[in-house]
Phi, psi and omega in degrees: 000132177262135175252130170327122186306271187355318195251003190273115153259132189302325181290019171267345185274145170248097198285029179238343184267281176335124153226130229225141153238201211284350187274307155327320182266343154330277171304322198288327153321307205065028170260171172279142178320313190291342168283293203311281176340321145309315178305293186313309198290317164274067185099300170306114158302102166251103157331086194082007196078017183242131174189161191271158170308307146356272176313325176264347158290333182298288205301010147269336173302300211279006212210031186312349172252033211250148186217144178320000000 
């Protein structure tokens, strides 16, 4: 089930779990769709257009010179 960004609270994500797609993982950041887009464009992998909150804090940890 995808819940609607709109209606999306963070204490419903579970971040290693909750699979979010970029708009979603956006908000749940507090970034513009365009840095995910970016992210991906340096790398980042979203599977099916989906990845957890997790997955994208590993890969900015893992990835520290990657810039807004």
């Amino acid at each position: 089930m995808v819940i609607p960004t709109h209606q999306m609270k963070t204490q419903e994500i579970i971040p290693s779990i909750t699979l979010l797609n970029a708009t979603q993982l956006a908000n749940i950041l507090g970034v513009n769709n365009n840095y995910i887009t970016r992210m991906k464009q340096g790398g980042f992998v979203m599977p099916g257009g989906r990845c957890t909150v997790e997955d994208a804090l590993q890969w900015r940890k893992a990835n520290p010179k990657y810039s807004r």
